[in-house]
C-alpha positions as CSV (number, residue, x, y, z in Angstrom):
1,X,132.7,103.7,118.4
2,X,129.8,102.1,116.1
3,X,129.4,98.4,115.4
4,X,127.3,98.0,112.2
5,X,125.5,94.4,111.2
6,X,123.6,93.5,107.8
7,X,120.9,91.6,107.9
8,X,119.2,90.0,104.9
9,X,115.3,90.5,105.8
10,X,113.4,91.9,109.0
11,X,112.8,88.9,110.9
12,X,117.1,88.2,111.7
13,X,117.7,92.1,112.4
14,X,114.2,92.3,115.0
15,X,116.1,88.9,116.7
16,X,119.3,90.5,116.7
17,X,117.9,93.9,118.0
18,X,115.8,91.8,120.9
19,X,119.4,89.9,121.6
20,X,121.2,93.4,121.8
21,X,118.4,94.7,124.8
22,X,118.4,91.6,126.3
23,X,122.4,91.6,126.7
24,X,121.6,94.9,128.3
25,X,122.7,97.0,125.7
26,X,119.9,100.3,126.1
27,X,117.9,101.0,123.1
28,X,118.6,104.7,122.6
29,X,122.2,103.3,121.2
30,X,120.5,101.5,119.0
31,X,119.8,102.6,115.0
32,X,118.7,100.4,112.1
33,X,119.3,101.2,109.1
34,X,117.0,100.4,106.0
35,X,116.3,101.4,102.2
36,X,112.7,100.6,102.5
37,X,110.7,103.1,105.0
38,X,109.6,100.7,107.9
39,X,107.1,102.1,110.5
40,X,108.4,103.3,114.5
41,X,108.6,100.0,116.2
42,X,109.1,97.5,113.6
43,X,112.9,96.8,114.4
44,X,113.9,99.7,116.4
45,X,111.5,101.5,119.0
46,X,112.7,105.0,119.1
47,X,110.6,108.0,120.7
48,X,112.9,110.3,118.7
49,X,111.2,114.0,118.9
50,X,111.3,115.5,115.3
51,X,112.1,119.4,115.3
52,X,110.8,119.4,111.0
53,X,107.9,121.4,111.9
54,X,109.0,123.3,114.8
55,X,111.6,124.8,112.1
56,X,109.1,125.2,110.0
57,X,106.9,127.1,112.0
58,X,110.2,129.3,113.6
59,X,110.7,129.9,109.9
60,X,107.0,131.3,109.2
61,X,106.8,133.1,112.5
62,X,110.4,134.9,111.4
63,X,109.2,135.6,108.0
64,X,105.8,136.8,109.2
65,X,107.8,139.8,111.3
66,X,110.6,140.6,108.8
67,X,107.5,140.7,106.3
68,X,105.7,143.3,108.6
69,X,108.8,145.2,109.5
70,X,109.6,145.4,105.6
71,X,106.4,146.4,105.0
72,X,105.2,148.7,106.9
73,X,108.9,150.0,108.3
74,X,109.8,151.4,104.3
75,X,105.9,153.3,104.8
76,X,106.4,154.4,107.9
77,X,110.2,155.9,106.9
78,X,109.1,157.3,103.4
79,X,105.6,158.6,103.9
80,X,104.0,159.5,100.6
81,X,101.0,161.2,101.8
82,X,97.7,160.1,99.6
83,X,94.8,162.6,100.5
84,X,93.2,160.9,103.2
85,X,94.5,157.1,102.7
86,X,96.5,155.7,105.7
87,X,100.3,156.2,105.5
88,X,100.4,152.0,106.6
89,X,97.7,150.7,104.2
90,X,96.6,147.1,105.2
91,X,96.6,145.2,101.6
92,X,100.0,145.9,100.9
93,X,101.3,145.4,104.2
94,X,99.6,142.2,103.8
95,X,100.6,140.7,101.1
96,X,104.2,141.1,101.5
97,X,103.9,139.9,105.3
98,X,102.2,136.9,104.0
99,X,104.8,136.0,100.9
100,X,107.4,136.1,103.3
101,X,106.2,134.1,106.1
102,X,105.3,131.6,102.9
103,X,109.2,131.9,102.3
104,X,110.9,131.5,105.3
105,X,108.4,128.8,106.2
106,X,109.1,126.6,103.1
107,X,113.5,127.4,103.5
108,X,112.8,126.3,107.5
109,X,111.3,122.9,106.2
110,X,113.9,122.7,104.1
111,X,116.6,123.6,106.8
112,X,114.2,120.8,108.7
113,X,114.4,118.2,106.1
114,X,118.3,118.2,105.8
115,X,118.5,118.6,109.3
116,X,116.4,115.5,110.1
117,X,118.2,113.2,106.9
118,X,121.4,114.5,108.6
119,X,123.1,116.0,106.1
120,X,125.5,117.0,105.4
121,X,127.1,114.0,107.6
122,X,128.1,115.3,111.1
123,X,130.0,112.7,111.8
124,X,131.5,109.6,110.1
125,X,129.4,106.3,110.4
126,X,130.0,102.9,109.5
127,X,127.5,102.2,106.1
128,X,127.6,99.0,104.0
129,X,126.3,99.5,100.5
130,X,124.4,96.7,100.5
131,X,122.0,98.4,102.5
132,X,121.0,100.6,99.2
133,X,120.1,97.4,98.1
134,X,117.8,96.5,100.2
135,X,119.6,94.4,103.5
136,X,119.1,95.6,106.8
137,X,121.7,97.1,109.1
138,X,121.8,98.1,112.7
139,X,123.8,99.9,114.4
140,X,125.4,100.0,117.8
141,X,127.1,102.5,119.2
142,X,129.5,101.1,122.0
143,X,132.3,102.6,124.3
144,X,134.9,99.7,124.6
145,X,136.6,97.1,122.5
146,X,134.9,94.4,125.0
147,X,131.4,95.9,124.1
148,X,132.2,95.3,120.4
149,X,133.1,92.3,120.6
150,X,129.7,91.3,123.0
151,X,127.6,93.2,119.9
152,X,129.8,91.3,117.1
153,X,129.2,87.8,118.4
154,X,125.1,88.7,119.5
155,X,124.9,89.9,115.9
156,X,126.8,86.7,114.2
157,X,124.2,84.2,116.3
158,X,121.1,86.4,115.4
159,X,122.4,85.7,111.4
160,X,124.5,88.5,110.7
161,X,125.7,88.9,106.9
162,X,128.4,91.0,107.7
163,X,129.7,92.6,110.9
164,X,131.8,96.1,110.4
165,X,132.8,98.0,112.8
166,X,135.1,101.0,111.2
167,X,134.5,103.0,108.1
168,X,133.5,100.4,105.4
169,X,135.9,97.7,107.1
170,X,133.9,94.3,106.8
171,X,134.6,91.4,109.2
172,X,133.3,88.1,107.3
């Protein structure tokens, strides 16, 4: 279950975020969501590892050997013997190695970058529209009705806008 406050500026959703810890609520449940890009730290402190680049590189290193085997594979299965030239000639192989690793490199950040925005949705999360208009929401995920109700009353004394806590149900 997710708990989800809106907050009107950055000063009411830090105090509700330093509320939620210090209620003993860990910080790894803990999301904000913003419009604006705000820098690691600034509400939330996450240490989330990013895997963009990793796919990225898997997708350069993939594309680097199917460019090779394509390459070189469809020379060494067709030979087409040139006087003394090699059967594998280096330029060729090259060039195609290198557009494809160029391919698969840009479709794995690509891959990365929906992957990272998390899209599409994996799940169904609690969002309040005026967040796309510039409010600040964070939230909680929670395992008992109790624990909701702990977040929803931290959230109202930190200066809470609005408190939801199903799919785009708001509690005034």
């Amino acid at each position: 279950m997710e708990a989800l406050g809106t907050f009107k500026d950055v000063e009411t959703a830090t105090r509700a975020v330093d509320s939620l810890i210090k209620a003993g609520f860990a910080e790894e449940k803990i999301t904000s969501l913003t419009s604006a890009p705000y820098p690691n730290g600034v509400i939330v402190k996450t240490d989330q590892r990013t895997s963009f680049r990793w796919l990225s590189v898997g997708g350069g290193i993939f594309g680097a050997c199917a460019g090779f085997a394509l390459a070189a594979g469809t020379a060494y299965m067709y030979p087409v013997q040139t006087g003394d030239k090699p059967i594998i000639a280096l330029y060729p192989t090259g060039i195609i190695t290198y557009e494809l690793t160029m391919l698969f490199a840009i479709l794995g950040a690509i891959v990365g970058m929906f992957w990272e925005m998390r899209l599409p949705p994996r799940k169904e999360r609690v969002y309040d529209p005026a967040i796309g208009e510039g409010a600040i929401g964070i939230s909680v995920t929670v395992e008992s009705m109790e624990q909701m109700s702990r977040v929803g009353k931290l959230m109202e004394a930190a200066g809470a806008l609005r408190i939801a806590h199903e799919k785009f149900l708001f509690l005034e």
